[in-house]
N, C-alpha and C positions, 0 to 999 in steps of 0.2 A: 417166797417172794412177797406176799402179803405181810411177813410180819419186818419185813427189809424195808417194802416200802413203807409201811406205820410206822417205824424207827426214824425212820426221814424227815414225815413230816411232823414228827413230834419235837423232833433237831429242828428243825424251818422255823415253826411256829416258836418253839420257846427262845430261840436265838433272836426271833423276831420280837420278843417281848422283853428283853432287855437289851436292844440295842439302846446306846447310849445311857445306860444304867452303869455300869459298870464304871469305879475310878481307879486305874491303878497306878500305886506311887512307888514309887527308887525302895529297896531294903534299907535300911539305914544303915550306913557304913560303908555299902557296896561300891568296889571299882571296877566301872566298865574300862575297854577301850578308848585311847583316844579316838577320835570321830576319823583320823587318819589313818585307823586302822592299825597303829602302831601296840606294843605291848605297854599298858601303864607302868608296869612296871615287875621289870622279869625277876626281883629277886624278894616280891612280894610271899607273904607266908599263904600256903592255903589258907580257905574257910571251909569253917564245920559245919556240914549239910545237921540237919536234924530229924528223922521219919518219925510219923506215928504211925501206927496201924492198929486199926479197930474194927473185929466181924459183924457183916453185918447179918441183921436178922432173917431168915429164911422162913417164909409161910407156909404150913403144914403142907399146901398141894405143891408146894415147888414152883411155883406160876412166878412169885414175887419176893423181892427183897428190898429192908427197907435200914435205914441208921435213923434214930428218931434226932429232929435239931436237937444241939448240944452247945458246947462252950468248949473251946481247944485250944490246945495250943498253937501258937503262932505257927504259919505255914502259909506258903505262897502257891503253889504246884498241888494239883490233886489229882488221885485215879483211881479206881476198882479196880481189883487181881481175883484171880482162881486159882484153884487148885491145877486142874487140867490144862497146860498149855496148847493143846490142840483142841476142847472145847470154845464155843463161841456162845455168847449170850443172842438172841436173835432177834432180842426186844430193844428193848431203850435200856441206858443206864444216865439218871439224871442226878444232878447235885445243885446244889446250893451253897452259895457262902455269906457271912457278913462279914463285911469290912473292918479289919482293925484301924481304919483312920474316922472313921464317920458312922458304924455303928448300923448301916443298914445293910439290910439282906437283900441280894438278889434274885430276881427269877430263876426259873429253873435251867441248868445250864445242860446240854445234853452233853456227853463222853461219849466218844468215838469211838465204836469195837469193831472197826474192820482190823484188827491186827492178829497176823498170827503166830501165837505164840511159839512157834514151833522153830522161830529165827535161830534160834541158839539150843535145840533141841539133845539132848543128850546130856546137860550139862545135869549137875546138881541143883536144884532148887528153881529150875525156870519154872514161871507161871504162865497163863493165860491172862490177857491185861486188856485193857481201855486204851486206847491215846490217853497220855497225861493234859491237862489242862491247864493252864496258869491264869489266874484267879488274882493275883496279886497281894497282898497283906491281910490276912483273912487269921478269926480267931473263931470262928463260928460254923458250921456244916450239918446238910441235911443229906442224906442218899434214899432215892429210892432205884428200883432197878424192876423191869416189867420183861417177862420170857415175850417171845415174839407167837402169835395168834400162829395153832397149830405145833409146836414147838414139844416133839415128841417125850421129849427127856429132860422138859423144865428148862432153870437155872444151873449152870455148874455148880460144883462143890463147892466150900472153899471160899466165897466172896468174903471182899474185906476192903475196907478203905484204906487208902495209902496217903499222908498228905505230908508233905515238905517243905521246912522250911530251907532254902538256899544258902541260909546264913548271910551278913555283911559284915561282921565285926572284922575289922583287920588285927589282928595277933601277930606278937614278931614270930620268925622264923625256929621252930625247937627243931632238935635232932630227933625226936622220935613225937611230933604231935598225937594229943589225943587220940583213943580210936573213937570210930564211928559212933554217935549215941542213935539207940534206937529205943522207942517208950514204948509196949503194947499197953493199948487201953480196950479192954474188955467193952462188947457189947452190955446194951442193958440185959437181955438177954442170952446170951453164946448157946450157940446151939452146939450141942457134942460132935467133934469130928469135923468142924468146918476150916479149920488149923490145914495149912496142905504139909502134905511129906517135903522131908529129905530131895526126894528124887521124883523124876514123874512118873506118875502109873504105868506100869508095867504094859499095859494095855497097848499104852502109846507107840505105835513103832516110829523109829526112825527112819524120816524118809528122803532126808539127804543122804547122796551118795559117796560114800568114804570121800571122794576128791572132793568135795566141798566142805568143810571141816566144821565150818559155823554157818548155818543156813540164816539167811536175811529176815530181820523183822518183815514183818507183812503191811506195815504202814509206816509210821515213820520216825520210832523207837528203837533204836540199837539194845546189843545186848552185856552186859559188863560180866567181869571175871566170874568165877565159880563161887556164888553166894553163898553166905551161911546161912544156918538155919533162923527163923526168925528173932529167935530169943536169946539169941548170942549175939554180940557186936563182933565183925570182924579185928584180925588181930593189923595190927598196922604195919604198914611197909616198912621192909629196915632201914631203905633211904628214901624216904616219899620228895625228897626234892632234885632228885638225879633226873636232868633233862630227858625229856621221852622221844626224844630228836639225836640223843648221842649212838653216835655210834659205837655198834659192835662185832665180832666175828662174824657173828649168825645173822649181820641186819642185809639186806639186798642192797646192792647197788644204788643211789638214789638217779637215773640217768637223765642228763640238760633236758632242758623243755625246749622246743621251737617259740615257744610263746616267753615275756616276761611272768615270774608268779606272782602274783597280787598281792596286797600286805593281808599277813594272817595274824588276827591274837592269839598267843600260843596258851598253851594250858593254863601255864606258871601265870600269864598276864590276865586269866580269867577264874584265877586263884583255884583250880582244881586241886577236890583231896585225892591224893595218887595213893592213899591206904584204901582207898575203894578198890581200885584197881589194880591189885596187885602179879597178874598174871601176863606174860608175857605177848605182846599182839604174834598174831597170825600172820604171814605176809604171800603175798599172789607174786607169780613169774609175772605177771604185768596190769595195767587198767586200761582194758577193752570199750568198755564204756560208763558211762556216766546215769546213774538214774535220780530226778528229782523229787522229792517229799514236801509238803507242809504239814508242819507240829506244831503243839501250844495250846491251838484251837480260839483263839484270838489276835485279834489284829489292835487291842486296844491299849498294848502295851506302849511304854516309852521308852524309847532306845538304852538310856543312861542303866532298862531294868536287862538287859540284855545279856550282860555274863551270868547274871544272879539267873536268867533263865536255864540258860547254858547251863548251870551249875543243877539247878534242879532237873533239866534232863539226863544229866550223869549220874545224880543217883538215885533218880526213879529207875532208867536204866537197868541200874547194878541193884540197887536192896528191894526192888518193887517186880521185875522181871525176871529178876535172876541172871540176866546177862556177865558176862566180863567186862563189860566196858560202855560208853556210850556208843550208841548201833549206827549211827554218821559219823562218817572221816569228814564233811564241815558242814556247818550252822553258819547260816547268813540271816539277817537280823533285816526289817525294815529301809535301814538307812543303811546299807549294801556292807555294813562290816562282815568280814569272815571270822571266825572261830575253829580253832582246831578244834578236830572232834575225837574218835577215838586215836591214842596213842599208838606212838611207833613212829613217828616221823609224816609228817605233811608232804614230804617230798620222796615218802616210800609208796612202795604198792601193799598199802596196811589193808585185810580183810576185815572188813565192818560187817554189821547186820541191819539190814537196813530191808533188802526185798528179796524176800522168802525165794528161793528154790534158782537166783542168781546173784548172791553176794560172791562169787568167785569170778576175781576177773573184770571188779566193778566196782566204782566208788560211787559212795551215796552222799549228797548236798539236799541238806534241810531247810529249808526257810520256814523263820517262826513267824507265823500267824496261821489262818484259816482264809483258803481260799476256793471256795466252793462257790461262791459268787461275787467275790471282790477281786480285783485282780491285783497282783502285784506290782507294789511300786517298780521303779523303773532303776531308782538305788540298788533293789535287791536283784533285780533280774539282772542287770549288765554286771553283779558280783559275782552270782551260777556261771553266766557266760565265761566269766576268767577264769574262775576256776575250771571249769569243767575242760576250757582251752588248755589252759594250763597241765591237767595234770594228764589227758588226753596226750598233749606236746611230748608229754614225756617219751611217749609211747611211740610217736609219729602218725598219731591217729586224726584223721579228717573226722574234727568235730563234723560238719554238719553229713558226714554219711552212713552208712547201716555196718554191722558186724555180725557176726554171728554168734552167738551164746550156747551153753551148755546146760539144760536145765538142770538144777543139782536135788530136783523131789518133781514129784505130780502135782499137778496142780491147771491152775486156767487163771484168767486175766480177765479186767474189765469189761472186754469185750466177748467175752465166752471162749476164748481162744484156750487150748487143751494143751499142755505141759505132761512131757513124758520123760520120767528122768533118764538122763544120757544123752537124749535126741536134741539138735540143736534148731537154733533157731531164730530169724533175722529180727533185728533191734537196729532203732537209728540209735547212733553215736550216747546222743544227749535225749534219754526216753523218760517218760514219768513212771514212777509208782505205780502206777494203775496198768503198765502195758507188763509188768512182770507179775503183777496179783490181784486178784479180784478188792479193788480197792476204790474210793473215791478219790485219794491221793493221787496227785499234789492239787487236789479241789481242779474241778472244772476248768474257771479263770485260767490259773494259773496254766492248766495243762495246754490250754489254748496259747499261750507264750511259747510255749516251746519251741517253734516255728525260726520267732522273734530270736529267742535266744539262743539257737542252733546258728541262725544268719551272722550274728554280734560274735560270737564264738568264731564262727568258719570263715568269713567274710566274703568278699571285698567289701571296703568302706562303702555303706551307700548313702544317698541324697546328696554325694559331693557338690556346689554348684559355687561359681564366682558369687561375691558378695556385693562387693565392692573394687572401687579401682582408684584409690585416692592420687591425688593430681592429674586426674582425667577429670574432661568434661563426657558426659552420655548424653549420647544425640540418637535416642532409637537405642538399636543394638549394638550402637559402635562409641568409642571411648576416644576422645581426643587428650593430646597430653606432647608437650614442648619436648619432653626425651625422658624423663624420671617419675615411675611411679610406684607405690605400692597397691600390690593385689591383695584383696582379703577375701577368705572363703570359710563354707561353712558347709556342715555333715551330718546327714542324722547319728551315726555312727558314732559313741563315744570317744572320747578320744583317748583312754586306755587301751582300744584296740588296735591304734594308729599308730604305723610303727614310724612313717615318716611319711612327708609331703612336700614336692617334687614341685616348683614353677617351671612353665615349660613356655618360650615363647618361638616359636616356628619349629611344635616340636621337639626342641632341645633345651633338655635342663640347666635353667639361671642360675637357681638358689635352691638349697634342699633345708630343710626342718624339720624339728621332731615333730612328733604328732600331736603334742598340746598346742603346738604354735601353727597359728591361723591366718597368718599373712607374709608377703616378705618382698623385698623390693626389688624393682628391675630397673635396667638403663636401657632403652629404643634408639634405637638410629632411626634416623629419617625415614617414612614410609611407614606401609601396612602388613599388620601383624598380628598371628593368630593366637593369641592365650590360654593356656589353658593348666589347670591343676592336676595331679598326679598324686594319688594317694595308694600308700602301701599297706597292706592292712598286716598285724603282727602275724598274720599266717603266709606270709608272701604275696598272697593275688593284689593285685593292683586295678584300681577302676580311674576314670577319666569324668573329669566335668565340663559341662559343655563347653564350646570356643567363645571366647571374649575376643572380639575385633577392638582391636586398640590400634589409632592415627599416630604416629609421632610428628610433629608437623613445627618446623622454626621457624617458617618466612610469615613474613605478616601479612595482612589483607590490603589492600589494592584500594584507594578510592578515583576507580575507571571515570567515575564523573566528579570532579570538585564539588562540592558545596558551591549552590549560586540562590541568587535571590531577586525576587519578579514579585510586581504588586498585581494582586491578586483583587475582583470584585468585590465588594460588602460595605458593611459602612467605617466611615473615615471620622476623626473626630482630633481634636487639637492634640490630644496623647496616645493617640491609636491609629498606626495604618495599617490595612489590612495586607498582609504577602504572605509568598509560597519561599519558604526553604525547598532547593531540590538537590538531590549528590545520587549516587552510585558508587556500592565499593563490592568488591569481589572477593574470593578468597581461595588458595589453590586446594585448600583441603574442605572445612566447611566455614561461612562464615554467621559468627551466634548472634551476635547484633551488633547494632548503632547509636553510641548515646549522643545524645547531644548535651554538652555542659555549661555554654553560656552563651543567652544571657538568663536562659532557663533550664532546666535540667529536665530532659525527656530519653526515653529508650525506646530504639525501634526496632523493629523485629529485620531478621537478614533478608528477608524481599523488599522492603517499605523507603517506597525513594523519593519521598515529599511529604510535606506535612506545611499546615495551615500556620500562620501565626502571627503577631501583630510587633509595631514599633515603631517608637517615638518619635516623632518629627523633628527634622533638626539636631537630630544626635545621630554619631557615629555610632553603629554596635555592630560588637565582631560576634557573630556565630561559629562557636567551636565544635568540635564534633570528632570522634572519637572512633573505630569500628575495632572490633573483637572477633577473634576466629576462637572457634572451639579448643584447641590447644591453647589458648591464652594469647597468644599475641594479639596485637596492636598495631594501628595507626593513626596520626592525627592529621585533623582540616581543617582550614576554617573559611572563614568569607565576611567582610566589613561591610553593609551599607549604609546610608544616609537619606530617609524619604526625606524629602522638600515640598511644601505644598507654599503652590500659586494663584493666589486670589485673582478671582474673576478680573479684580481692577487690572492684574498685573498684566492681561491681554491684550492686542491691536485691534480694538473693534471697527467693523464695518456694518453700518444699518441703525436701525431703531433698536434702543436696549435702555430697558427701565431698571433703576436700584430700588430693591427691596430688603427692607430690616426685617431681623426677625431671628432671635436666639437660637432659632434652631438650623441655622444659617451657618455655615464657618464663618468665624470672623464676624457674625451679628450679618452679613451685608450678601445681596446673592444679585446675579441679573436677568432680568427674563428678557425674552421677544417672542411676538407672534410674528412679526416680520419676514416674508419670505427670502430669502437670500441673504437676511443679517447673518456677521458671521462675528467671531471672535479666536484670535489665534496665538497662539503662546510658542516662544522657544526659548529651548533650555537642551543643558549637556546634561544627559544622564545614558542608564542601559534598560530603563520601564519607563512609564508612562500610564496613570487612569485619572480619564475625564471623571468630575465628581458629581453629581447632578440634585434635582429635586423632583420628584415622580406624584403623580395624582393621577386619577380618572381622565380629567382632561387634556392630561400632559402631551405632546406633538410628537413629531421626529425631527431627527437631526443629520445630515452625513460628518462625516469624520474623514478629513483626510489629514495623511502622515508626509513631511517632506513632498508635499505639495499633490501627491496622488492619492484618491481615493480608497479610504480602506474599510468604510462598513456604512453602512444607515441603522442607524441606532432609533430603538423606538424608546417615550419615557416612560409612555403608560402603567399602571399600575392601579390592582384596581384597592390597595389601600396608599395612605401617605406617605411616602417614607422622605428622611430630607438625608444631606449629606453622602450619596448614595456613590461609591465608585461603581458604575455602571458599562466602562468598555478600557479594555488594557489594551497596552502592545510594548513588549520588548527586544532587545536585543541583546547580541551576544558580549559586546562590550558597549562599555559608554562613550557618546557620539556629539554630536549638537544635530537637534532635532527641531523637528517645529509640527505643533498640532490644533488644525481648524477646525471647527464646529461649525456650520452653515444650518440654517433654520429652514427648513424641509413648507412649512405654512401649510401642516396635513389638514382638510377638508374636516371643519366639523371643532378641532382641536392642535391648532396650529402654533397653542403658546409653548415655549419651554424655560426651565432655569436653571442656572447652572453655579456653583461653587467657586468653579476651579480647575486646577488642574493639579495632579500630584505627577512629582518624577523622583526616580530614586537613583543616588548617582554613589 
């Protein structure tokens, strides 16, 4: 455990020292996928992968090994192999590369040796391996490799650099393409005997059980057909272009999914050389479950390098492994494309090698990067999800629940959990790497989604919830709307997984849509009504989003009181009287407001039943007025009047009453009295009435009577000046002929008053 955990943090640290070092650029040539997942193009010719492999040096105690920098050939993918498939390095294994575009070397990269070689054990030529790494366009490489502290038995035999170039030249299609090129390049050194065999050490037993026929890689490198030796290139398929999807006698049934299957690039579209893999897949009575992987060992790649990766895990796989094929049935890439992985049909139950001691019975999904503390995109995760729905559907298997498995070797897992071959043993649906092998895989992060990506798989759609509710007004929690609206809604839940969504209004479904489509309209009848969405998720379950109360409401709003208009106190002036607009309007359902539109434009809230405001003297003006109910409807009002103002002259005086000038006067002219019982009386036909005065410190009192009775004692007092002042109103419900007296009170101390006028509005 001490040299596992110094392996760790020498990965930590040196990943830590070139983050963001690292530039990786496209192969040149290379066709990925379209971004829609579709095949670029199915009748594309393969490309010719390139390996070099060169031994590395071994230190007399066995402790360490090292490749000193050098100059290479072009190659994008790199790893370390051994001789011993079922040995394990316990140290670190680190590399370096320089970039073929810019010329600089990077920090030290660690390689991943949690895998065990023993995935494809039995065959001819498997190794013990690294995770391969992708590095991107690299012409340069350094290796060292460190045994781990305590580490009884050293390094294995047999170390060697493995590095690949993907290829990207597109070549037209030949009847019997090239074979495989492989270069060895000699260490500066070779130490004798570090070459591995034929076959694996004798030593080795096999420890899958006859029913598991190719045991899973141990992280997350598949295993390819029966390798040759290193110094021979394989011979090539007699038909390397005969679909690996075509049917034959011997192929199993491929049976419907419950699920849609997601778009896959198929080999031909990620240009695989099918002379690599020459041997016929394996195929299982069914796929039980689902286990997840991360490969690559970077996240810094660009999607366009994505088949050219694919491609370089196919023949690390097969010339670097020794496998039959690539050890993933699919590869999902950052921006959630799929890739067919190993041959024999995407829609068969093809046996992969992917995790050690339960490839029977199980299909492996790789995502390229590293996620031991970054999590994965959400492109890539909701692609697992499909797939794993998908090929699960086949089966009638509830992704998100447990099954039971067959261990096909001995073994334990992540968690220390102990594996006895034969004995079975419970696994959810969609498990990671790490719960069938003592593994980091599928990194931390990632394994922490699983959760996530069991739910998106299994369903119901969740976070359904109304959005919107276009031709409704929202007053609070409730929706008004004349009869016609559209609903819009929205789901955390992809909507690949959505098989359809259901508008429901009391309950019962309006309108139905596929699951990309996120709104759709309804007709209401009069009254109130509970809305709500219905979504089906591609696994059957069905979930519910909250009720949306939606009004349908036609009749318009009521104005219970007309619009009317009263002169109001303040001050008065030749182009300003001061009054009160007053109305009331109601509404059966809710009502939203009240504009008013001439001879000004104001909006008032649905309680507010008066408002202040002024107008010209001597001019008719109509006040219009508008009210609105939350459905939209309407009604209109209005109300004409006409202030008139009456110069003091134009009164019947009685008493002593002095004129006084003075511009701040209506009219330049005003009349005072101290006289007790002077009076001064005016009539006129209107439906208001305000006396208009002048107020000082010494101003008096006055009574007021209306139509000959008394109707207040008005005082002037103020203790600033003010002139022109409407001081006492009184109106009525219609317009009348009226008449209003001012009598002069002679209060004790301050018995003068003056007066303007009188204003009436008719």
């Amino acid at each position: 455990m001490r040299a596992q955990r110094r392996m760790w943090t020498t990965a930590a640290v040196t990943t830590a020292a070139v983050a963001g070092v690292l530039v990786f650029q496209g192969v040149t040539g290379t066709s990925g996928p379209d971004r829609d997942g579709q095949a670029a193009d199915a009748k594309s010719a393969p490309v010719k992968p390139d390996v070099h492999r060169t031994a590395l040096k071994t230190s007399p105690d066995g402790d360490s090994a090292s490749l000193a920098r050098r100059d290479t050939e072009p190659f994008s993918l790199l790893g370390v192999t051994w001789t011993d498939p079922a040995a394990r390095v316990t140290g670190s294994v680190e590399a370096r590369t320089r970039s073929s575009a810019t010329g600089d070397w990077t920090g030290w990269l660690p390689l991943d040796t949690e895998i065990d070689g023993r995935t494809e054990t039995g065959r001819s030529g498997v190794r013990g391996t690294t995770e391969p790494r992708w590095v991107g366009p690299s012409d340069g490489v350094e290796v060292r490799v460190l045994a781990g502290d305590g580490a009884r038995a050293g390094l294995p035999a047999g170390l060697r650099l493995d590095t690949v170039d993907p290829g990207g030249d597109t070549t037209p299609l030949a009847a019997e393409p090239a074979a495989f090129s492989i270069e060895e390049t000699p260490s500066e050194e070779p130490t004798p005997g570090e070459e591995p065999p034929v076959t694996p050490p004798s030593q080795e037993p096999v420890e899958e059980p006859t029913d598991e026929p190719s045991p899973t890689p141990t992280t997350e490198t598949p295993a390819p057909p029966s390798p040759t030796p290193s110094t021979e290139p394989p011979t090539p398929s007699a038909s390397p272009t005969t679909p690996t999807t075509s049917p034959s006698p011997t192929l199993p049934p491929a049976p419907p999914s419950t699920v849609p299957q997601p778009p896959i690039v198929s080999r031909a579209a990620w240009k695989a050389d099918e002379s690599l893999s020459t041997e016929a897949p394996d195929y299982l009575d069914q796929v039980k479950a689902v286990f997840v992987h991360h490969t690559a060992q970077t996240n810094a790649y660009s999607c366009a390098d994505s088949a050219a990766i694919v491609r370089g895990l196919h023949t690390y796989h097969v010339k670097s492994n020794g496998w039959k094929d690539l050890g993933y049935n699919f590869i999902v890439d950052k921006c959630g494309t799929v890739f067919e992985g190993r041959k024999g049909g995407v829609d068969r139950p093809v046996m992969g090698a992917h995790t050690y001691g339960f490839n029977r019975d199980t299909t492996g999904i790789a995502v390229i990067g590293m996620y031991t503390d970054t999590s994965a995109a959400t492109a890539a995760t909701t692609s697992v999800a499909r797939v794993a729905a998908w090929k699960l559907g086949q089966y009638k298997a509830d992704p998100g629940g447990s099954v039971q498995l067959t261990a096909g070797a001995n073994g334990n897992n992540m968690d220390h959990k102990q594996f006895v071959a034969g004995s079975q043993y419970a696994f959810p649906r969609i498990s990671g790497h790490r719960d069938g092998f003592a593994t980091e895989c599928p990194g931390l992060s990632l394994y922490r989604q699983l959760p996530a990506i069991r739910s998106l798989a299994a369903g119901p759609v969740t976070g359904l919830t109304i959005a919107s509710v276009t031709g409704a007004n929202a007053s609070g929690s409730t929706y008004y709307t004349r009869s016609k609206i559209t609903v819009g809604w929205k789901a955390t839940t992809p909507a690949a997984f959505v098989k359809s969504y259901e508008l429901l209004v009391g309950g019962k479904p309006v309108a139905t849509v596929k699951g990309n489509v996120t709104s759709a309209p309804a007709t209401l009848v009069a009254g109130k009504h509970s809305v709500q969405v219905r979504a089906t998720h591609q696994s059957g379950k069905t979930s519910l989003s909250p009720v949306a109360t939606v009004v349908a409401d036609t009749a318009p709003p009521v104005f219970s009181t007309k619009p009317a208009l009263t002169l109001r106190t303040g001050t008065v002036n030749s182009t300003a009287v001061p009054l009160t607009l007053k109305w009331k309007a109601t509404d059966a359902a809710s009502l939203k407001e009240v504009r008013l539109t001439a001879p000004v434009a104001k909006t008032y809230g649905p309680t507010t039943g008066s408002a202040s405001h002024t107008a010209k003297p001597a001019t008719a003006t109509a006040w219009k007025m508008t009210a609105y109910d939350r459905a939209g409807n309407r009604a209109a009002a209005s109300v004409t009047g006409t202030p008139v103002i009456l110069q003091e002259s134009a009164a019947t005086k009685s008493g002593k009453w002095t004129t006084k000038s003075s511009s701040s006067y209506l009219g330049g002219r005003s009349y005072s009295s101290s006289t007790k019982g002077a009076s001064l009386t005016w009539t006129f036909t209107g439906r208001s009435a305000a006396w208009v005065v002048s107020r000082a410190t010494t101003s008096g009192q006055a009574y007021v009577y209306v139509d000959g009775k008394k109707a207040a004692t008005v005082d002037l007092k103020s203790s600033t000046t003010k002139y022109r002042q409407a001081i006492w109103t009184k109106s009525w419900s219609s317009s009348a002929k009226h008449t209003v007296k001012i009598v002069v009170v002679g209060t004790t101390g301050r018995p003068a008053l003056t007066t303007d006028g009188l204003v009436y509005l008719k």
